[in-house]
NULOGU-814004 format. One record per residue (C-alpha): residue in one letter; x, y, z. Coordinates in pm, whole numbers, plus 50000, padded with zeros to 5 digits. Layout:
AXYZ ...
This chain:
X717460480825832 X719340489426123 X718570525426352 X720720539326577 X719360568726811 X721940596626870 X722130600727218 X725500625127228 X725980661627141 X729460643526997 X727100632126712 X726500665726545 X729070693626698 X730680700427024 X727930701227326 X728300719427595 X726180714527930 X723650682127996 X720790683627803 X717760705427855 X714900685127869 X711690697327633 X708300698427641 X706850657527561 X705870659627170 X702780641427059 X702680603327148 X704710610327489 X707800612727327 X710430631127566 X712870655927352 X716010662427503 X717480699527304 X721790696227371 X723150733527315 X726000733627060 X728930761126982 X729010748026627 X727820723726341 X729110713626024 X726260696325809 X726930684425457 X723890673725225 X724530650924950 X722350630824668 X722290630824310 X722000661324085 X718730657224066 X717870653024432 X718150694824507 X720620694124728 X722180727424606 X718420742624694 X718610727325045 X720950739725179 X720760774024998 X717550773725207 X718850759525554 X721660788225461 X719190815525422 X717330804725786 X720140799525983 X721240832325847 X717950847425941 X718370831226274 X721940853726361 X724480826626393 X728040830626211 X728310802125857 X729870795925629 X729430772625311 X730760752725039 X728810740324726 X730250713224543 X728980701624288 X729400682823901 X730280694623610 X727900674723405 X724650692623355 X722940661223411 X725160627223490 X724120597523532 X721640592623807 X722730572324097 X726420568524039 X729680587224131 X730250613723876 X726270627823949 X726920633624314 X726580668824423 X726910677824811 X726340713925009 X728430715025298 X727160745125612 X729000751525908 X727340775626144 X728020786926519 X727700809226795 X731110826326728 X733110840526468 X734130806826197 X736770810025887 X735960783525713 X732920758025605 X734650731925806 X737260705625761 X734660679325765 X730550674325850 X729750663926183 X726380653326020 X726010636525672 X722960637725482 X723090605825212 X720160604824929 X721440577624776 X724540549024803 X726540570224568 X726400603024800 X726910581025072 X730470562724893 X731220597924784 X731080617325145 X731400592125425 X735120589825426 X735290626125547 X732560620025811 X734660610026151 X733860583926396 X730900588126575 X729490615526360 X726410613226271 X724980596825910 X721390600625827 X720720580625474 X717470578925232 X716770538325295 X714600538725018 X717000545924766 X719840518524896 X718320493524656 X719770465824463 X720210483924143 X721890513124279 X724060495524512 X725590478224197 X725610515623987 X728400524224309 X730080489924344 X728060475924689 X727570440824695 X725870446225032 X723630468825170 X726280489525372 X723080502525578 X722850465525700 X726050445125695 X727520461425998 X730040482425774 X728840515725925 X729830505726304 X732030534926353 X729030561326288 X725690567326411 X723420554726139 X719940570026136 X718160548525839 X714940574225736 X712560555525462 X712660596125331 X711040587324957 X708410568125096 X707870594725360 X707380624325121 X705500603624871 X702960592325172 X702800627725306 X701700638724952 X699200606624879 X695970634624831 X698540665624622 X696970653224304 X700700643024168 X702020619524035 X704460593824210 X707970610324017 X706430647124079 X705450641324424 X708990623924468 X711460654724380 X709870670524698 X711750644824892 X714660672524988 X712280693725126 X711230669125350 X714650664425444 X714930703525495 X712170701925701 X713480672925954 X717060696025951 X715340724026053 X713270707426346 X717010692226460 X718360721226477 X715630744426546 X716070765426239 X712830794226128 X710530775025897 X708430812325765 X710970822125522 X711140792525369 X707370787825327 X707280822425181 X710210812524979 X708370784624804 X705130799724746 X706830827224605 X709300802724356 X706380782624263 X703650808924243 X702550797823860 X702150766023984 X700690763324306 X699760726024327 X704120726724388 X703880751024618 X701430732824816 X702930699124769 X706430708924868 X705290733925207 X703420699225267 X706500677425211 X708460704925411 X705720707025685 X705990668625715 X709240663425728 X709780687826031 X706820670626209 X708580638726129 X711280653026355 X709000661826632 X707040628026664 X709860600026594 X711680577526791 X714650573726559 X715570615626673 X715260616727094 X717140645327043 X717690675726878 X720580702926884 X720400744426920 X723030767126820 X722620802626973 X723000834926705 X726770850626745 X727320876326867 X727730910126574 X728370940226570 X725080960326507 X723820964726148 X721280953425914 X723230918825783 X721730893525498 X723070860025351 X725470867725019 X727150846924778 X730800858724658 X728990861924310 X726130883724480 X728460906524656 X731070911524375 X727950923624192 X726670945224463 X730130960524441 X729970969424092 X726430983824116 X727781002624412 X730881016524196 X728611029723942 X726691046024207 X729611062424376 X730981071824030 X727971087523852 X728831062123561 X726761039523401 X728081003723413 X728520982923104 X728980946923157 X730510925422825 X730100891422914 X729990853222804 X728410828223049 X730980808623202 X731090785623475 X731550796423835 X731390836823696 X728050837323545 X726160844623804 X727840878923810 X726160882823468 X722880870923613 X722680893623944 X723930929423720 X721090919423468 X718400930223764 X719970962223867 X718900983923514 X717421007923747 X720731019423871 X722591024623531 X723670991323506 X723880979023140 X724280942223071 X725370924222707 X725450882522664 X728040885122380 X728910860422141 X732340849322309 X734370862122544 X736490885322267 X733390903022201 X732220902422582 X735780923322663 X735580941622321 X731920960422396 X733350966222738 X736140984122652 X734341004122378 X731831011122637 X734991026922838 X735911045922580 X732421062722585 X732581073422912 X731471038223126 X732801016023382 X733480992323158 X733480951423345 X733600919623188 X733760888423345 X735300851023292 X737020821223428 X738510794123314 X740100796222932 X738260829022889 X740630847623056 X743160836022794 X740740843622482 X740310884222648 X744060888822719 X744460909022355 X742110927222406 X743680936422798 X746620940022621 X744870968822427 X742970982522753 X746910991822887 X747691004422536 X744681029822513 X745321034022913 X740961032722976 X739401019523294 X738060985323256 X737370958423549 X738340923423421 X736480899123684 X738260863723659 X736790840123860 X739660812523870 X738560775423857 X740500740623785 X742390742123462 X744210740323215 X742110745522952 X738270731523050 X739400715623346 X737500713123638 X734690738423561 X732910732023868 X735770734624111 X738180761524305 X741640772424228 X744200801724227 X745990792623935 X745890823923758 X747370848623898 X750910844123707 X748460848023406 X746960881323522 X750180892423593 X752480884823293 X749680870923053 X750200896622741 X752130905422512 X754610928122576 X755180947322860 X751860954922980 X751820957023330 X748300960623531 X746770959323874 X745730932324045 X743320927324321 X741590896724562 X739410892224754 X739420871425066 X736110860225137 X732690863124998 X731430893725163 X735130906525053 X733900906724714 X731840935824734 X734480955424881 X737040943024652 X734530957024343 X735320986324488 X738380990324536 X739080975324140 X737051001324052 X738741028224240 X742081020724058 X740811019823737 X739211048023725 X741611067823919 X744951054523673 X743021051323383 X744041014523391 X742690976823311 X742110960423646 X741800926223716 X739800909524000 X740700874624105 X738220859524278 X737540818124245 X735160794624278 X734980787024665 X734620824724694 X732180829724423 X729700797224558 X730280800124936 X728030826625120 X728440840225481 X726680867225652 X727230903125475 X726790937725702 X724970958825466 X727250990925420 X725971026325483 X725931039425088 X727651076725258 X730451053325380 X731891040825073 X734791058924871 X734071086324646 X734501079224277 X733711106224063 X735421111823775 X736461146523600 X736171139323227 X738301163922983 X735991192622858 X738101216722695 X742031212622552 X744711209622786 X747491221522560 X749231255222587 X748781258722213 X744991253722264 X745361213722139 X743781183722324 X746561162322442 X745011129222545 X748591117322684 X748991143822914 X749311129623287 X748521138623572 X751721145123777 X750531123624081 X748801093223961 X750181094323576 X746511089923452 X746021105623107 X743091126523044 X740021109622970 X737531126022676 X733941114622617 X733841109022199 X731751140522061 X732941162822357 X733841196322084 X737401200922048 X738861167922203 X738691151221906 X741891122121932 X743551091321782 X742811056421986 X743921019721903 X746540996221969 X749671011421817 X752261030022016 X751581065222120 X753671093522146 X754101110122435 X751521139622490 X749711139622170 X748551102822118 X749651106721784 X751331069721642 X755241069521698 X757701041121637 X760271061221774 X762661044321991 X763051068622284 X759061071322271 X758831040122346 X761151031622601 X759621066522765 X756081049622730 X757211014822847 X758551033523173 X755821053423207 X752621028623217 X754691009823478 X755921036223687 X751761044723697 X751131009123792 X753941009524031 X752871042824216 X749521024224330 X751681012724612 X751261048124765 X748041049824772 X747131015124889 X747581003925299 X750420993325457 X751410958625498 X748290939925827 X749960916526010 X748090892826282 X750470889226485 X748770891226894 X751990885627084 X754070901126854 X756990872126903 X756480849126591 X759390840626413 X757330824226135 X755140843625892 X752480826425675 X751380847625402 X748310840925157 X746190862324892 X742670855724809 X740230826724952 X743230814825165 X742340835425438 X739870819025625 X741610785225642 X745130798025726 X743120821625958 X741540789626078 X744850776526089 X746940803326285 X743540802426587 X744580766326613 X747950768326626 X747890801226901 X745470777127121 X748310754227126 X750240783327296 X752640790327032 X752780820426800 X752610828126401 X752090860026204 X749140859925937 X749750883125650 X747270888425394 X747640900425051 X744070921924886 X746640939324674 X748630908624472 X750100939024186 X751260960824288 X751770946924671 X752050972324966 X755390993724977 X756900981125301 X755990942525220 X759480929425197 X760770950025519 X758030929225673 X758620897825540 X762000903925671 X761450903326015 X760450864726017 X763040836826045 X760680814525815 X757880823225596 X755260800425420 X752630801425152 X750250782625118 X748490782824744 X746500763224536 X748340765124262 X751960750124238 X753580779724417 X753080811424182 X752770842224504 X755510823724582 X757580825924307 X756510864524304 X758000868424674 X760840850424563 X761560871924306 X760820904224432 X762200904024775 X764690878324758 X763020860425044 X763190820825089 X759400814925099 X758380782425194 X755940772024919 X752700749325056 X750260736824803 X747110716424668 X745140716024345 X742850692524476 X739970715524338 X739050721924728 X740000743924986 X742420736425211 X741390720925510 X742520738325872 X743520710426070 X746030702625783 X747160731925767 X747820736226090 X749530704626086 X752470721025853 X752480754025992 X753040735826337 X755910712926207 X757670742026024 X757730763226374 X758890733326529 X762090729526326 X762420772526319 X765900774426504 X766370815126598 X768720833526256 X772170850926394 X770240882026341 X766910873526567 X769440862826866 X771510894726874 X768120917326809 X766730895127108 X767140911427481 X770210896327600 X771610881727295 X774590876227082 X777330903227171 
């Protein structure tokens, strides 16, 4: 077994400044503590080695602690794969700083390896030098084979290019917790708190909220408790008192603006948002739902809020999940359901029928790999052509995305707004790098957010003293909305074609054209009351444009900060409002010699641009099941400015140009 000591700040971030030498720990060891602007650590073991709880915990303290992070889970879609080989591996990635970050990092400056397979898995993204700390214990014979090692790559010299920090962590936790009472495959699973523990001495990280955190998880059984605080305890101790770690690294909390802040998950916040929307309405809120992978958290979080109005139903399928919610609309609600997936596929009759009745409903799809199961466990923005046009008929319908995970919350919001305001189905695309990653969330003064209150129909609104349930409003086109049993309003609902005014059925021909023109001149109008087109643009001279929607942002954010360092210029447009988009978006788009999209998908915001504006956008994609990484990105936006010659138009607009 082979140890290297990492002697560099190069070895886990960017230092800055000699080291600061610390107090001697016990046994006369001399700690040097390097000051970093920024770490990217990524834990990874087998699905059973709680890797996913890690670093939700290192999350939550460095959260606690004030610095800027951002994360990305990854992990199987197998509940339980094989232990030990490739398929089972599931990793937690956390970059935090002292500044504002975008992203969760291209790639870990520090790798955390239970096992071989996490360490075959993950150490092809970890660069040169970095850093690779790896459970010795578990590199034996047997599970070198499950992974394809015919040598122990922790001892045939194959790991030259990295620091290798060998840590006998099994034998460790199970020595630390020799008098807990349990027994050896008990006392083992508390291995990753003993890992926690060394992580959080490294990088000086709160250790009271965690301890709190575990007696509070295991609180039935507190011989746990106890044996993972101990494991935790040990592990951090481990840090203070070893040779193999001379050295340990501090990040310093970023700077924010002031506020109460706390750690969310997109999933949290797009909850929140929703609890929020009821709040601001006065409506209760009805959630129809069928677990699905990455949305059914969302189902899990609105299940705790009944104290605010919030009504949750575990349906059957994902029909019925859609089918209560939209009853529950009709009854006066904000009606929600949520899906990903196929599910959004199996509700899209029932959306269909949500335009046709014109209620509110928010349809949450939280887009993963497809087609059809596809990668359950992993991101992708491949729906939005399927929230768009995904019905029969002409049924057209907003659609809104968020951008990051705090974003969600707000983006709740603002889906509820519109539906209740145009009496219209709404749907929410968020994914599965949104809906896993967390960042640090400014809690919202409650008197800040919009005003949704609703005026329901209470008496007729006909001049012959009839209820007319298709009577619009002359500015937003919303029809008047009756609660069933309110006296007088009695009216026809279903699926079949209204007539104009009454709501009565009509297959007549001018009706329907009238009716067809009508629900999407009410969709269309939205672009009035949405804002204006937000271009980052700080020297206001790029000539090319890159333009995203959804969890895009922070890497082509990350992107465009790389490419400006470089001293050369792009535009970053952002699109929350993906249906309709902002009424001065093509004038914009316009003004750019080149414009580029990156997706991941195969191009479908694209094709929308394309389409709409008659625009040659530049199409960049992936459906690699990750988000993209910023250097590469960078890497195309840079070569596509490079090869931007000025259009006849630019040079004659330019001072001095073509006469």
């Amino acid at each position: 077994m082979t140890s290297t000591t990492p002697s560099t700040a190069t070895a886990a971030g960017n230092g800055h400044g000699p080291a600061e030498l610390a107090p001697s720990a016990p046994g006369g060891l001399v700690k040097s503590v390097v000051e970093l602007d920024r770490v990217v650590i990524r834990l990874a073991g087998d699905s059973g080695d709680g890797m996913q709880l890690t670093g939700n915990r290192f999350t939550s303290e460095t959260a606690s602690f004030g610095n800027d992070l951002s994360t990305l889970p990854n992990f199987p879609a197998e509940i339980r794969a094989p232990t030990g080989t490739l398929p089972g591996v599931s990793s937690f990635q956390l970059h935090f700083a002292d500044h504002d970050i975008m992203t969760p990092g291209d790639a870990p400056d520090v790798l955390v390896a239970m096992n071989p397979a996490a360490l075959k898995a993950n150490i092809s993204d970890l660069p040169g030098g970095g850093l690779l700390i790896a459970d010795s214990d578990e590199f034996t014979p047997r599970n070198l084979a499950k992974v394809g090692y015919t040598e122990n790559p922790l001892e045939d010299g194959s790991l030259e290019g990295w620091q290798v920090v060998s840590v006998p962590l099994t034998s460790l936790t199970l020595d630390a917790l020799a008098d807990s009472g349990l027994g050896k495959k008990e006392a083992e699973r508390s291995k990753n708190m003993f890992t926690l523990g060394l992580l959080s001495w490294m990088y000086h990280r709160p250790t009271e909220g965690t301890v709190r955190f575990l007696e509070r998880q295991f609180r039935r059984k507190p011989e746990i408790a106890a044996a993972n605080i101990t494991a935790f305890r040990a592990g951090f101790n481990y840090g203070e008192t070893t040779e193999a770690f001379a050295v340990s690294y501090e990040v310093k909390p970023a700077p924010m603006a002031p506020g109460r802040y706390r750690n969310i998950s997109g999933n949290q916040a797009l909850a929140f948002g929703l609890v929020a929307a009821g709040q601001r309405s006065g409506l209760p809120v009805f959630l129809g739902a069928y677990p699905i992978t990455p949305a059914s958290d969302i189902l899990h979080e609105l299940s705790k809020h009944k104290a605010f109005g919030v009504r949750t139903f575990q349906a059957e399928d994902e029909i019925a999940g859609i089918g209560a919610a939209l009853g529950a609309a009709f009854g006066g609600a904000l009606g929600v359901t949520t899906t990903s997936g196929p599910g959004i596929s199996l509700k899209s009759e029932t959306i269909g029928l949500a335009v046709m009745t014109e209620l509110p409903l928010v349809v949450v799809d939280v887009q993963r790999g497809g087609p059809s199961t596809g990668l359950p466990t992993k991101t992708e923005q491949s729906d939005l052509l399927q929230a768009m046009f995904g019905r029969n008929g002409e049924a057209p319908l907003p659609v809104i995305a968020p951008r990051s995970p705090g974003d969600c919350f707000d983006a709740a919001l603002e889906a509820a707004r519109i539906a209740l305001t145009y009496r219209t189905p709404v749907v929410l695309l968020s994914d599965g790098y949104l809906a896993n990653g967390a960042e640090p969330w400014a809690i919202p003064d409650v008197d800040s957010l919009p005003d949704l209150r609703v005026d329901f129909a209470t008496e007729p609104n006909g001049e012959d003293g009839t209820f007319l349930p298709y009577l619009r409003d002359p500015e937003t086109l919303a029809r008047a909305w009756a609660v069933p049993g309110t006296a007088g309003l009695q009216h026809r609902i279903g699926g079949l074609e209204k007539a104009d005014k009454t709501g009565n059925i009509s297959y007549d021909p001018a009706n329907h054209d009238l009716m067809t023109r009508t629900r999407q001149a009410k969709i269309d109008g939205i672009a009035a009351d949405i804002p204006a087109t937000e271009v980052e643009d700080p020297d206001g001279d790029a000539r090319v444009a890159v333009v995203g929607w959804g969890s895009t942002y922070g890497p082509i954010g990350a992107a465009c900060r790389r490419i400006r360092r470089s001293g050369r210029s792009i535009a970053q447009i952002h699109l929350r409002h993906v249906n309709p988009m902002p009424a001065d978006l093509g004038d914009v788009l316009r003004r750019y010699d080149r414009v580029v999209c990156p997706e991941m998908n195969m191009g479908q915001l694209a094709l929308l641009l394309r389409a709409k504006y008659l625009v040659d956008v530049e199409s960049h994609t992936q459906v690699r099941g990750l988000p993209f990484r910023a250097a590469e990105l960078a890497a195309v936006l840079q070569g596509v400015i490079d090869s931007t010659t000025p259009t006849a138009a630019a040079v004659a607009a330019a001072p001095g140009g073509a006469r």
